[in-house]
Structures are given as C-alpha cells and as structure tokens.
TORLOLUM-576924 format. One record per residue: y, z, x of N, C-alpha, C, O in turn; residue number from 1. Coordinates in Angstrom, 1 decimal, decimal comma. Atoms other than C-alpha are relative to their C-alpha. Example, Ala and Ser with C-alpha at 12.3 -4.5 7.8 and 13.67 -1.06 7.14 Angstrom:
+--------+--------+--------+--------+--------+--------+--------+--------+--------+--------+--------+--------+-----+
|     ny |     nz |     nx |    cay |    caz |    cax |     cy |     cz |     cx |     oy |     oz |     ox | seq |
+--------+--------+--------+--------+--------+--------+--------+--------+--------+--------+--------+--------+-----+
|   -1,2 |    0,0 |    0,9 |   -4,5 |    7,8 |   12,3 |    1,2 |    0,0 |    0,9 |    1,2 |    0,7 |    1,9 |   1 |
|   -1,1 |    0,0 |   -0,9 |   -1,1 |    7,1 |   13,7 |    1,1 |    0,8 |   -0,8 |    2,2 |    0,9 |   -0,3 |   2 |
+--------+--------+--------+--------+--------+--------+--------+--------+--------+--------+--------+--------+-----+
//
This chain:
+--------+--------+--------+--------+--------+--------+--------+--------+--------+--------+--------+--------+-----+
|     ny |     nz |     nx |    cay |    caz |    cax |     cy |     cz |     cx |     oy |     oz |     ox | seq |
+--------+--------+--------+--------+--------+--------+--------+--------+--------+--------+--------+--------+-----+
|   -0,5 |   -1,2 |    0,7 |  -46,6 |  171,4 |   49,0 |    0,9 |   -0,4 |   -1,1 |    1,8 |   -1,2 |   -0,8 |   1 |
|   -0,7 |    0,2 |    0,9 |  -45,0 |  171,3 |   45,6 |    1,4 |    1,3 |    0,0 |    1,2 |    2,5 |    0,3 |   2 |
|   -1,0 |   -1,0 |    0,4 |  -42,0 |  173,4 |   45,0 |    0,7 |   -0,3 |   -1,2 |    1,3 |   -1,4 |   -1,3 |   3 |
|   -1,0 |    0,9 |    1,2 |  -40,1 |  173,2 |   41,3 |    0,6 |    1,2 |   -0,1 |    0,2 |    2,3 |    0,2 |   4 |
|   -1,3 |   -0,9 |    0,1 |  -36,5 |  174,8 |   40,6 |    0,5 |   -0,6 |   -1,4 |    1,0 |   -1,7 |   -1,4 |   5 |
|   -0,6 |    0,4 |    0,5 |  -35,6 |  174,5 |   37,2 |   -0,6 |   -1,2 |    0,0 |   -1,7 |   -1,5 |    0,4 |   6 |
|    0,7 |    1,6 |    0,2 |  -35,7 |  170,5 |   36,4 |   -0,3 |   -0,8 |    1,2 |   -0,6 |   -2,0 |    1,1 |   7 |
|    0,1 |    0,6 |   -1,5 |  -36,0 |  169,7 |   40,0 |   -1,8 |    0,5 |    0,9 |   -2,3 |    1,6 |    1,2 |   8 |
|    1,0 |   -0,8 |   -1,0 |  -39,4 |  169,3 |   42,0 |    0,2 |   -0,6 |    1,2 |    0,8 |   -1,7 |    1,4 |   9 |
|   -0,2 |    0,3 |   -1,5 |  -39,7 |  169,0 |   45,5 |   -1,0 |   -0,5 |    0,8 |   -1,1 |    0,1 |    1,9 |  10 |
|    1,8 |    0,5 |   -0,9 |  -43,1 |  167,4 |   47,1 |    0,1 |   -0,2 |    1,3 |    0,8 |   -1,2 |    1,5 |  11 |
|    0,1 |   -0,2 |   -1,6 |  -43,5 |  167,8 |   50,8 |   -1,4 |    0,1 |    0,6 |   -2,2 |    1,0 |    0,8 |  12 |
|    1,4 |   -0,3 |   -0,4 |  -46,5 |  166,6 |   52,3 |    0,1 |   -1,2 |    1,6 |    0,8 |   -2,3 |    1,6 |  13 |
|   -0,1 |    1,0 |   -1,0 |  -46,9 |  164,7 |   55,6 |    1,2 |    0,0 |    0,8 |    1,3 |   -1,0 |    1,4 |  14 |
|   -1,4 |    0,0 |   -0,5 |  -43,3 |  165,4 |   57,0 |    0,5 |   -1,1 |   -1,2 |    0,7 |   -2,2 |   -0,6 |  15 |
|   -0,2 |    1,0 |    0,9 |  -42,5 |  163,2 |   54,1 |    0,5 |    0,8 |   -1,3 |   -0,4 |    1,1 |   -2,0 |  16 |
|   -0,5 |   -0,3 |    1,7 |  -40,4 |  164,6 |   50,7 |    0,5 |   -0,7 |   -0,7 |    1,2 |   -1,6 |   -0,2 |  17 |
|   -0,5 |    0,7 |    1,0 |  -39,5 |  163,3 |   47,8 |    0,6 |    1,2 |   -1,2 |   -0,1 |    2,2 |   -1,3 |  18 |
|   -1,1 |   -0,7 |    0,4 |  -36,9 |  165,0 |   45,7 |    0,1 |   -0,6 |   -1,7 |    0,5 |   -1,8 |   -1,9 |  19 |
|    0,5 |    0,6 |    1,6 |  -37,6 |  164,5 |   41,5 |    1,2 |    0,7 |   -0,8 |    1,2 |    1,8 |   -0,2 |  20 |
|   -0,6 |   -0,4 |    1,1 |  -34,9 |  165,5 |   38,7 |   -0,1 |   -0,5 |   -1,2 |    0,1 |   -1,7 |   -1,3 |  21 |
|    0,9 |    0,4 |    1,1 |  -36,2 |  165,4 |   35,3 |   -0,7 |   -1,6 |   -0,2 |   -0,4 |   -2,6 |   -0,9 |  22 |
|    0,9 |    0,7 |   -0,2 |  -38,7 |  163,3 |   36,3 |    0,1 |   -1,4 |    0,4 |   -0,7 |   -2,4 |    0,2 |  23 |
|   -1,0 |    1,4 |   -0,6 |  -36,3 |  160,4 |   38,2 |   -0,2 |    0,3 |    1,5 |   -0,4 |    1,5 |    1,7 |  24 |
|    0,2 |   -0,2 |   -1,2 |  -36,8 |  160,2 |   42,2 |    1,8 |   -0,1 |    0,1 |    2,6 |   -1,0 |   -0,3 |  25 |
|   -1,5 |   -0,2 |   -0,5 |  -33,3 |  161,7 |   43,7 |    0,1 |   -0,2 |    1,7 |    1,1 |   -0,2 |    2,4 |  26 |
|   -0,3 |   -0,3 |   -1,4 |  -34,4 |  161,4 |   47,4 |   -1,2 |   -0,8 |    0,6 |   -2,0 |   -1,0 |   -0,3 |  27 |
|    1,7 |    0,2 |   -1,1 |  -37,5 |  160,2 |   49,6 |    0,7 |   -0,4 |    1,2 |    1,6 |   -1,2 |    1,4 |  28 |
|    0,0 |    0,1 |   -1,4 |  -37,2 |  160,6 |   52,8 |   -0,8 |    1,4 |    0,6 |   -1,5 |    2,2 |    0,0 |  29 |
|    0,5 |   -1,2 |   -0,5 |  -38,2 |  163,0 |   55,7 |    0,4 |    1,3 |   -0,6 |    1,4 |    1,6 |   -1,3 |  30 |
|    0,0 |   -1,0 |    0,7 |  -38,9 |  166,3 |   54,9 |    1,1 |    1,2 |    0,0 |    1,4 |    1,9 |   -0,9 |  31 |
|   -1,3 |   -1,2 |    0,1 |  -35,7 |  168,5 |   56,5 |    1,4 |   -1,0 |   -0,1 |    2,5 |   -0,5 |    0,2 |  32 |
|   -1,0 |    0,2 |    1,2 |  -33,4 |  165,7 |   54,9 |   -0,1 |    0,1 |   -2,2 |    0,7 |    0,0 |   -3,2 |  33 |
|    0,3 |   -0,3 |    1,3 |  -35,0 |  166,4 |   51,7 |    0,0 |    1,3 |   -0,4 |    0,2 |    1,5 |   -1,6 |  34 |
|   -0,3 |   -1,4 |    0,0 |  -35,1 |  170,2 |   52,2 |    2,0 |    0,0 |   -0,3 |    2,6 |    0,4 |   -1,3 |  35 |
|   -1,2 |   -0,3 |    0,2 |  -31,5 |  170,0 |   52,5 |    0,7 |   -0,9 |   -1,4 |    1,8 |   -0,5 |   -1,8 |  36 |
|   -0,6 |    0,3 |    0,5 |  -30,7 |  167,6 |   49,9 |   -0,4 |    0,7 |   -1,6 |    0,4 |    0,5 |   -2,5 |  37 |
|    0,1 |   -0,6 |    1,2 |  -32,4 |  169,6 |   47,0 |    0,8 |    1,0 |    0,5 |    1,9 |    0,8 |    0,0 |  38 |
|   -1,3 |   -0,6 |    0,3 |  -30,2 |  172,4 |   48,1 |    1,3 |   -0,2 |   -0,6 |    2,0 |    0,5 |   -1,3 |  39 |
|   -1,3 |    0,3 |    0,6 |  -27,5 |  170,4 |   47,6 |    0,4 |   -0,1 |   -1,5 |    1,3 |    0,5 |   -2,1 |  40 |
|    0,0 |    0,1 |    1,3 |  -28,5 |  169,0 |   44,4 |    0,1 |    1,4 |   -0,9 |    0,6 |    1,4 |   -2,0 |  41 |
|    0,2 |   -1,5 |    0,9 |  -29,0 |  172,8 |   43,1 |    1,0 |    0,7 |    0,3 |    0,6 |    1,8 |    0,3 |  42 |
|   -1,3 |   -0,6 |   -0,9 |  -25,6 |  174,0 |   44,5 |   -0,3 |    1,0 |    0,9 |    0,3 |    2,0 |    1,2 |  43 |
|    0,7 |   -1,2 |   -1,3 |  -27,8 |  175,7 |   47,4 |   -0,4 |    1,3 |   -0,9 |    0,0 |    2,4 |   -0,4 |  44 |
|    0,9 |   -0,8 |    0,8 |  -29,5 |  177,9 |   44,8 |   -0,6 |    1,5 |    0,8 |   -1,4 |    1,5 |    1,8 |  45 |
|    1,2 |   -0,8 |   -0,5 |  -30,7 |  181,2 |   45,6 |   -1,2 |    0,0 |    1,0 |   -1,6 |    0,3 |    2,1 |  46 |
|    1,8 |   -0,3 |    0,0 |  -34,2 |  180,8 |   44,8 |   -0,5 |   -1,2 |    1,1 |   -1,6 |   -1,0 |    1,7 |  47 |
|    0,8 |    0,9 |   -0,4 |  -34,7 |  177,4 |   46,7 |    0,7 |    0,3 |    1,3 |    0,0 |   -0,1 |    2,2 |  48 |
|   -0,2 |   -0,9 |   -1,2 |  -32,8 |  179,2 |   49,7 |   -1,3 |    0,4 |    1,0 |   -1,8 |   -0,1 |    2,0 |  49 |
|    1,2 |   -0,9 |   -0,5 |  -35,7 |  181,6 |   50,1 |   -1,3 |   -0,8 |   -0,4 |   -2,4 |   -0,5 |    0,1 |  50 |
|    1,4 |    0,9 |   -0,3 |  -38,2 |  178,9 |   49,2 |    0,1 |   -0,7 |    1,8 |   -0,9 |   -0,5 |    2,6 |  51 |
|   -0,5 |    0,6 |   -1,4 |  -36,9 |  177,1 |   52,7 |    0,2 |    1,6 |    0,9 |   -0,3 |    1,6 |    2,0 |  52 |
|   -0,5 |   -1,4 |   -0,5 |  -36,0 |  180,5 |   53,9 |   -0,7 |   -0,3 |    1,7 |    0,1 |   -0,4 |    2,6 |  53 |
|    0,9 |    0,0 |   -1,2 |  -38,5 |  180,1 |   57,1 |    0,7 |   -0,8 |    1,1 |    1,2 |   -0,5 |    2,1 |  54 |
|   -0,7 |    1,3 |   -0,7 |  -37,2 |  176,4 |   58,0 |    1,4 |    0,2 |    0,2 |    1,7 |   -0,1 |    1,4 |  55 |
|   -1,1 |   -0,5 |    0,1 |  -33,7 |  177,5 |   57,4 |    0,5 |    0,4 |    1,4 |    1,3 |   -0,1 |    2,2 |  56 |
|    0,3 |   -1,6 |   -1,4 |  -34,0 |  180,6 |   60,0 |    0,2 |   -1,2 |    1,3 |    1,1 |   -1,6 |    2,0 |  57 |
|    0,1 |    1,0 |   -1,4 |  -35,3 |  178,2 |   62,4 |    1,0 |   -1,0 |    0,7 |    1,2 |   -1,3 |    1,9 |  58 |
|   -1,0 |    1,2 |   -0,5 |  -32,7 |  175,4 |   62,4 |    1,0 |    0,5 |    0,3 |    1,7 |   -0,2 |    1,2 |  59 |
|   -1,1 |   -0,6 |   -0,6 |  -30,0 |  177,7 |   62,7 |   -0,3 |    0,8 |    1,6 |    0,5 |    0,9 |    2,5 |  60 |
|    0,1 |   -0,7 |   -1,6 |  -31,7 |  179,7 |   66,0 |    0,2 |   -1,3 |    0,8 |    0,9 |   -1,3 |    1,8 |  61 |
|   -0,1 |    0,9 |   -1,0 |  -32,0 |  176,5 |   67,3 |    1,6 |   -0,3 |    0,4 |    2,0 |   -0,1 |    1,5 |  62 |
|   -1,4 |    0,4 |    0,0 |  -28,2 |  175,3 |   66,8 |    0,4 |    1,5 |    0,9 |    1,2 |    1,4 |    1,9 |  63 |
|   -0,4 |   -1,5 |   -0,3 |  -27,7 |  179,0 |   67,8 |    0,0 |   -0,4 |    1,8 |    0,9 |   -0,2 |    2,6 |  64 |
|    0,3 |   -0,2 |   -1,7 |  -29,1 |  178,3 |   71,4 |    1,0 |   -1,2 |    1,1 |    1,5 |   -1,2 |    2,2 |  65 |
|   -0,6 |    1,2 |   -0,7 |  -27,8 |  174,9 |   72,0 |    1,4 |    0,3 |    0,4 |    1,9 |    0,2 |    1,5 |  66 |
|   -0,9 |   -0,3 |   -0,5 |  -24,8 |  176,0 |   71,4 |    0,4 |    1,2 |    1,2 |    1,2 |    1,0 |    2,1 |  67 |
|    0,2 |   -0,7 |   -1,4 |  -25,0 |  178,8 |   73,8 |   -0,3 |   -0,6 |    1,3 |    0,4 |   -0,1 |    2,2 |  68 |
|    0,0 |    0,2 |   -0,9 |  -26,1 |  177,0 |   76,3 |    1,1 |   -1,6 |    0,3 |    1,1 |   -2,1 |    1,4 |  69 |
|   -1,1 |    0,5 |    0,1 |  -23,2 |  174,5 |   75,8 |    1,6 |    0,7 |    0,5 |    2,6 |    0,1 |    1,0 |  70 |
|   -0,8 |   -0,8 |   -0,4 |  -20,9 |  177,3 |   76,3 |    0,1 |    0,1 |    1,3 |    1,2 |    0,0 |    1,9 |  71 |
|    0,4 |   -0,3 |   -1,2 |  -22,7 |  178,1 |   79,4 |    0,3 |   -1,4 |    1,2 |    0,2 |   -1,3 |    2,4 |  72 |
|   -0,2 |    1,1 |   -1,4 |  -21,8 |  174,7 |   81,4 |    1,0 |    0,2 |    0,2 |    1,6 |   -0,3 |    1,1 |  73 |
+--------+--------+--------+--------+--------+--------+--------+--------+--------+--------+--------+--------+-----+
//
C-alpha cells in the first residue's frame, strides 16, 4: 500500500515500511514503527492521522485493556 502526504510517501507492504522524503529513505523498518515515524516526521498531521486512523484505534484499545487489567491485580 502506498500512502503520499505532501513530500513524504509511505510504502507498506509485507509488514515491512519504508518512509521516503523528497525522494531520500527516512525509515525502513516494520510497518507500526514506520506508521508512527511518518507521523512524527509530519508533526502527526491530520490527514496521515486518519490515513492510520484504523491501526491507531486498535493500538490504543489494546494499551486500553492491558492496562485495565493491570489495575485489576
């Protein structure tokens, strides 16, 4: 899956991203350290927010439970 923001694209294929700024590699690695490091690079942007929007959701319910059930011992 390609994603581009502005001068930044994002390639995500195989659990595997790679993170491009005008046309320079800023990143390669797995794909939800590279989800998070184009956020960074874009000052957590909006639009690349709601591109991740799904993945996002998810990683916070999870943190959400753990910690709940961290509470709970």
């Amino acid at each position: 899956m390609r994603y581009v923001y502005k001068n930044f694209v994002y390639n995500n294929q195989d659990n595997k991203g790679i993170l491009y700024k005008d046309n320079k590699i800023l990143f390669m690695g797995n794909s939800w350290s590279g989800i998070l490091e184009f956020l960074r690079a874009t000052d957590n942007a909006p639009e690349v927010r709601e591109m991740f929007k799904a993945q996002l959701e998810q990683r916070e319910q999870i943190k959400f439970k753990q910690h709940q059930r961290d509470i709970e011992k």
